[in-house]
N, C-alpha and C positions, 0 to 999 in steps of 0.2 A: 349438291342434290343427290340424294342416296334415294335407291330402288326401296320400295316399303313392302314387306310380305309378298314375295317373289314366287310363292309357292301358286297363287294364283293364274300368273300367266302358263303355268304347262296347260290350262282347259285347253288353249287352243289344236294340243295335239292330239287331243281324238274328238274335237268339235266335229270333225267331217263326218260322224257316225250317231252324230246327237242331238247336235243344234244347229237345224238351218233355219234360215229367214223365214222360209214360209215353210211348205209342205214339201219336202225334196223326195226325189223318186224312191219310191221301197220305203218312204217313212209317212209317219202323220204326225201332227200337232200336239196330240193325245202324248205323245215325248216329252213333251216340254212342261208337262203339269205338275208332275214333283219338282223340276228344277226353280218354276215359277214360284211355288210354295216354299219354299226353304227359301228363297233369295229375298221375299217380301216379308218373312218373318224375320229374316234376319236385320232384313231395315225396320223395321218396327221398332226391335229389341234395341239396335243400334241409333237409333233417329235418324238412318238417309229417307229424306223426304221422297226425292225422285232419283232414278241413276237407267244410265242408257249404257247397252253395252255390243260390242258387237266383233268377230272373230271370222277373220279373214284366212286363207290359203291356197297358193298357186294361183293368183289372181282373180281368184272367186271368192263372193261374200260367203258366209258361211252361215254365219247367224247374226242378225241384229233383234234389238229388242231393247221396251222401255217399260220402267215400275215405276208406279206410283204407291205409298204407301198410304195406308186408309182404307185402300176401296176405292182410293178417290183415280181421276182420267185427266192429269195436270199434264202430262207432257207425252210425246210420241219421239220414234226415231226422226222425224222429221224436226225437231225444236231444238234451235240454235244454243250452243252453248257455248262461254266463255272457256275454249280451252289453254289460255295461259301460257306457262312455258314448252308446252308442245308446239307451240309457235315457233319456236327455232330450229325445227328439224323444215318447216317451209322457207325460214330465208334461207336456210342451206341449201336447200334442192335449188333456187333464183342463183344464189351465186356462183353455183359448181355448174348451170347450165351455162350461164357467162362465161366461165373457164373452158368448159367443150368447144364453146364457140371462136375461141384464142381473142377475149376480152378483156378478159382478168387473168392471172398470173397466183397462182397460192401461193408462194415464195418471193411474192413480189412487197415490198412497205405498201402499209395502208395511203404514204402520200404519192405514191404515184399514180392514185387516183382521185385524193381526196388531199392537195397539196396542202391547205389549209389547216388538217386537222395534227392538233400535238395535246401535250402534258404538262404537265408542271415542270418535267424535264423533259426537254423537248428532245435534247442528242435521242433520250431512250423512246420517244415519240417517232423518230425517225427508224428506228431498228424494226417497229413492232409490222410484220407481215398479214396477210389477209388467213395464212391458213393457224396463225397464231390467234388470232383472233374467233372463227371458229371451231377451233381444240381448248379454248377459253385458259389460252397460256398465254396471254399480252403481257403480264405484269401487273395488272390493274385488277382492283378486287372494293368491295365495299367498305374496306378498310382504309382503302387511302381516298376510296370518293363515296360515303355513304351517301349514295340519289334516291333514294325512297326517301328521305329525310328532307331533303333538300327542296328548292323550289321547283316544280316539275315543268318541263319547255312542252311546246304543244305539236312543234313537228321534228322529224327525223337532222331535218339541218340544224335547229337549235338545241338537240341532244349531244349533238359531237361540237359545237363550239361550248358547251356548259364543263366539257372534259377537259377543258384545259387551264382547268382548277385541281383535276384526279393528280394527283400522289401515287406514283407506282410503288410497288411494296414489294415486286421483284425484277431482275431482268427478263428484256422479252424470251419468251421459249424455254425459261426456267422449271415455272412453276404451276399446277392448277387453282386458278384462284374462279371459280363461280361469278361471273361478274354481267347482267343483264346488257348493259351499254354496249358491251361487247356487239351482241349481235344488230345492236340499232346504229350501230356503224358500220355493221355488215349492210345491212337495209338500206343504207342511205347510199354505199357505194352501189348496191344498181339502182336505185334515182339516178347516180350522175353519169355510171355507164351506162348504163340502158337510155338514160332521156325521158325516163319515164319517172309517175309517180309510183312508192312502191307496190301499193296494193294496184292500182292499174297492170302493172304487171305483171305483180303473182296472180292476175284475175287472168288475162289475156293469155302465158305462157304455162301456167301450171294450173289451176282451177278448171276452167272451161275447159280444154283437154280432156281433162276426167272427169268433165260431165259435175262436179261438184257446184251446184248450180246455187248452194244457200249455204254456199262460204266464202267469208269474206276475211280483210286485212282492215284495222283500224287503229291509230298513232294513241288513242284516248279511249277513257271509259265512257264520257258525254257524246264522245262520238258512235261507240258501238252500239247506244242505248236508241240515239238517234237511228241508226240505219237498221237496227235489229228491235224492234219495241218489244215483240213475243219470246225476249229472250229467259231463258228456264231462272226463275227468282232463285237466288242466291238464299244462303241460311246458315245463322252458326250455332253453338250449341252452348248454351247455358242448363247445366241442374240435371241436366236428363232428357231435354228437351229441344226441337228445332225449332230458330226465330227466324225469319223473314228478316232480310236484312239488304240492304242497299252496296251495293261493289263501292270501293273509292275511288278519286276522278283522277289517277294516277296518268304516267305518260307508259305507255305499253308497246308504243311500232319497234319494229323488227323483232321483240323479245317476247312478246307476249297476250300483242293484242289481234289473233285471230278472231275468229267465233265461228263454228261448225256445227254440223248433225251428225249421229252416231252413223247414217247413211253415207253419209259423206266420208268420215272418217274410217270407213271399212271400206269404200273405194282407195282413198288418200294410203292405206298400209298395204292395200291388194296390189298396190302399184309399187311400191318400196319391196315388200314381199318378192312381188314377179319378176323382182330387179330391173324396174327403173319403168316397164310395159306394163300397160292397162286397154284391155280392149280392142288390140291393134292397136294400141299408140304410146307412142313411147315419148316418155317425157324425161328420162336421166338415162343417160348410158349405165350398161352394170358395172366399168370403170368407173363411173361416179359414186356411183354406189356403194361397192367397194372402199372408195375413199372415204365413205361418210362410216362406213364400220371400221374403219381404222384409226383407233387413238396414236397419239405422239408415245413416246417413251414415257415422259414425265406425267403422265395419266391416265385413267380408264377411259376419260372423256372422247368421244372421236369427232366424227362434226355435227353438232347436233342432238347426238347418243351416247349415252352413256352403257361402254361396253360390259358386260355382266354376264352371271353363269344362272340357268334355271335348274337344278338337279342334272348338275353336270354337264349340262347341254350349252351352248355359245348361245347370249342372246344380246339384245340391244335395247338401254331400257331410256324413257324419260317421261316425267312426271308434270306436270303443270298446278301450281297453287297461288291461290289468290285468297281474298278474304273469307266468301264466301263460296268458294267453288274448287273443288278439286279433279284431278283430269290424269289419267296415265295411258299408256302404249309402250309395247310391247313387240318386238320383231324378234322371233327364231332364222337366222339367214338361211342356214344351212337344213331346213328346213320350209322353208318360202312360206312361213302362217305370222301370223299375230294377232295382238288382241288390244281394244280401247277401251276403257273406263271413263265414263262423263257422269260426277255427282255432283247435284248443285246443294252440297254442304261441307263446310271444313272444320277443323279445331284439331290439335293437340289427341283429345279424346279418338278421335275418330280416325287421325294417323295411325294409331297406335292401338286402336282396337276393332274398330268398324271395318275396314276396308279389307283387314286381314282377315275377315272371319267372310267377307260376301267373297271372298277370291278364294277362302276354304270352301265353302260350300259350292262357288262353280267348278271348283277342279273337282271335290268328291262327287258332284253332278256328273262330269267326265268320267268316271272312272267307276258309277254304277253305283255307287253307295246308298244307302236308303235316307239318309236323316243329316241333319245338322248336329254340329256339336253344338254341348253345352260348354260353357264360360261367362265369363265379366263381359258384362258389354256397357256399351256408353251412356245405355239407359240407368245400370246399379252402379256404374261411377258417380253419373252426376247426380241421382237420389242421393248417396252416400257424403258429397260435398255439401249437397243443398242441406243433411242434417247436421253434418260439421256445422258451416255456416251459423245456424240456428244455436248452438250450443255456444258458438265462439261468442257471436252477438251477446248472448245472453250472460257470457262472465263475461265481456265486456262492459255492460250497460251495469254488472252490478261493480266493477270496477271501480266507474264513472260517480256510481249513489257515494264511495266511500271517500271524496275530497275530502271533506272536515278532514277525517280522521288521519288522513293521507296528511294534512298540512301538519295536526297537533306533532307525526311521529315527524316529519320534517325536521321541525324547530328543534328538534334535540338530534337529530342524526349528523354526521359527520357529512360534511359539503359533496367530495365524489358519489356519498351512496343515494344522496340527493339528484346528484346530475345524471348518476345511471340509472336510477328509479325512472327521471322523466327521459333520458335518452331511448329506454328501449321501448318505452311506449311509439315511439318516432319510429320503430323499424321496419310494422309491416307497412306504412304510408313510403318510407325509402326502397322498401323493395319495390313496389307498384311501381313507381318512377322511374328505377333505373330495368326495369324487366330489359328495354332494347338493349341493353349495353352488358348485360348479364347474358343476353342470347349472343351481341356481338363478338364478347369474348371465347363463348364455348363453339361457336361455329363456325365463325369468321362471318355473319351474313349482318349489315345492320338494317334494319325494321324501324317503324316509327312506333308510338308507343301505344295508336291505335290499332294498327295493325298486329302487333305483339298481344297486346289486350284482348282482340278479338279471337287471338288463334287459341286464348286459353282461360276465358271467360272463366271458364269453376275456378281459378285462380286469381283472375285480376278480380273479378266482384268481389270474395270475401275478402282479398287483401283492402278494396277499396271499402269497404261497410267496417272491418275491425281496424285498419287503420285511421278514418275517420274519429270513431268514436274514442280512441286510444289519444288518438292526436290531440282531440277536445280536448278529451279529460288532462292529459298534458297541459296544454294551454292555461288552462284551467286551475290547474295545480301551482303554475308556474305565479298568473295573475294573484291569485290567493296568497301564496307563499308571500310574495311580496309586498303585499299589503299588510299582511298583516307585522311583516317585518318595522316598515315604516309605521305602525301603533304601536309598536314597542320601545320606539325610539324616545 
């Protein structure tokens, strides 16, 4: 997981001057009316439906705040949202308090607390430690155990007996391999050392503490939907445009299945920020702390964060993405600020253009600037596809009208120029199919092929319309060819 358009998170260092929550002393409101304007024009142009954001320092909130684009009043700082792989940076804080308490061991194997759990190769199942497992160096990667793919378990015990099917693909402590499970084995060992279920206890030792009073921990998506019904609608982006779209009923505990408020989440970094204290209370030593911004050798990853630089300054980054929801945070150490992002829309498009241009515009918000820049945005991407599209269809469909005459040049063509006539009709239907294993290769992450479909919609729909119709007429050609073979007999 790579930090996206980094240039964003420096707002946080002159937020104290610009953007606070409400009316902070020596300022007014009347501040925030150009930044508000440029941030909702930019989602317009970009399609983020709604996005909450909010910028912490020294243990003070700074600024929170939520858009709706339209005009329309769909969500507030207070609406719960699925934030995803920012969820690892909470079972970290449950298991490094474990460790404070001389419960758990970071240097100790995952079975000396979880005797039961191995791998397909078990000797290396034995080697793999607790703090290997949060610097995401186990050995284990989606390459030797694709689980988005697979049948999904419903609680935190049935995810670490389904691993021991996983195929390590390195030795332990070797390598960084991004690997989800990882952390729901984290999760599961304070179940068994704590005695507790996990969210009962990130609810009890780390939540209530800081007052985070509408966040919670859930194993499932049918579970968060249940406990959270007002949760912010999710949405992906086809053509130009944002759909409404339904999350998948994935298994999420320890990795990914939080759900929080931008309110919440600007408490949750004031306290990482203040190293470790919020409000008089402290809930992680800044030894802890410290250890969660300290990656292994063999990676940037530390426990939880992903260590990275913002315009030369040390910072601590991680991202969270789901189908229809994307989520980031941000921590300056050496600095005590940070900053959250919560949009409830994702895709490909919007990686790569949307999110860098609303983190352009609040950093040049920060730094006094009048206006937004102009560029490409996700809105003249995907008009630009959707006229593709319309064009490809259309010598498609005239493709399709020319069988006869496709069959007559057949009959006289030499058999290969036959078979590669109709083979590449068959190509853009084979790219659509193998899209997860075309991502599995160039990233190492594997994806199912809804999920992969969804993250790039302006590409799977035309592959699936011109494929389609390529593939008929294929078929088509092939049926024909044959036939007419056998009237000639």
């Amino acid at each position: 997981m790579k930090p996206l358009g980094s240039s964003f998170l420096a707002l946080v260092l002159l937020a104290a001057t610009m953007l606070p929550a409400g009316p902070a002393r020596g300022q007014t409101m009347s501040d925030l009316d150009g930044v508000r304007r440029q941030i909702l024009a930019e989602m317009a142009g970009n399609t983020v439906p709604d996005l909450a954001v909010a910028a912490v320092k020294d243990g003070r909130t700074l600024f929170v705040e939520a858009y709706s684009s339209g005009g329309a009043d769909r969500i507030s700082t207070l609406t719960p949202f699925r934030i995803a792989s920012l969820s690892k940076v909470f079972t970290a804080v449950a298991v490094l308090q474990l460790v404070e308490q001389g419960r758990i061991e970071l240097d100790a194997p995952v079975r000396t607390y979880l005797p039961a759990f191995t791998t397909a190769d078990s000797a290396g199942a034995a080697r793999i430690t607790v703090r290997q497992l949060m610097n995401q160096t186990s050995g284990l990667a989606d390459l030797g155990f694709p689980e988005m793919r697979l049948a999904q378990p419903h609680t935190l015990a049935e995810r670490v007996e389904t691993l021991r099917d996983a195929r390590p693909v390195a030795p332990p402590g070797r390598e960084f391999h991004y690997f989800n499970p990882n952390y729901a084995i984290l999760a599961r060992l304070v179940e068994v050392v704590s005695g507790r279920d996990y969210d009962a206890y990130l609810t009890q030792h780390v939540l209530a503490p800081l007052g985070m009073t509408r966040t919670f921990a859930a194993a499932t998506g049918s579970e968060m939907e249940r406990h959270a019904p007002d949760l912010a609608q999710g949405h992906v982006e086809l053509f130009g445009f944002a759909l409404p779209w339904s999350e998948g009923q994935g298994f999420l505990g320890g990795s990914g299945g939080v759900i929080s408020t931008a309110e919440d989440m600007a408490r949750w970094l004031a306290m990482l920020a203040n190293r470790g204290e919020l409000d008089g209370v402290r809930v992680l030593s800044p030894e802890s702390i410290q250890r969660m911004e300290t990656p292994p050798r063999s990676s940037a990853y530390g426990t939880g964060w992903l260590r990275t630089t913002v315009e030369g300054r040390p910072a601590l980054f991680h991202n969270g993405i789901l189908s229809t929801v994307y989520t980031e945070a941000t921590l300056f150490p050496e600095e005590r600020s940070g900053i959250v992002l919560l949009a409830n829309v994702n895709s490909v498009p919007h990686a790569l253009l949307a999110f860098p241009r609303l983190r352009g515009v609040l950093l040049r918000a920060a730094t006094a600037a009048s206006s937004a820049t102009d560029g490409f945005t996700v809105r003249a991407f995907g008009l630009g596809t959707a006229a593709a599209t319309v064009l490809m269809t259309a010598a498609c469909l005239f493709d399709f009208s020319r069988t006869r005459s496709w069959v007559s040049w057949a009959q006289r063509a030499a058999r290969w120029k036959v078979g590669s006539s109709l083979g590449l009709r068959l190509v853009p239907l084979a790219v659509l199919i193998t899209l997860p294993q075309i991502i599995q290769v160039t990233t190492g992450r594997a994806f199912s092929l809804r999920a992969t479909a969804l993250a790039m919609l302006d590409i799977a729909v035309p592959l699936a319309i011109v494929g389609s119709i390529l593939g008929a007429g294929a078929l088509l050609r092939a049926l024909r060819l044959s036939i007419r073979a056998r009237e000639l007999q």
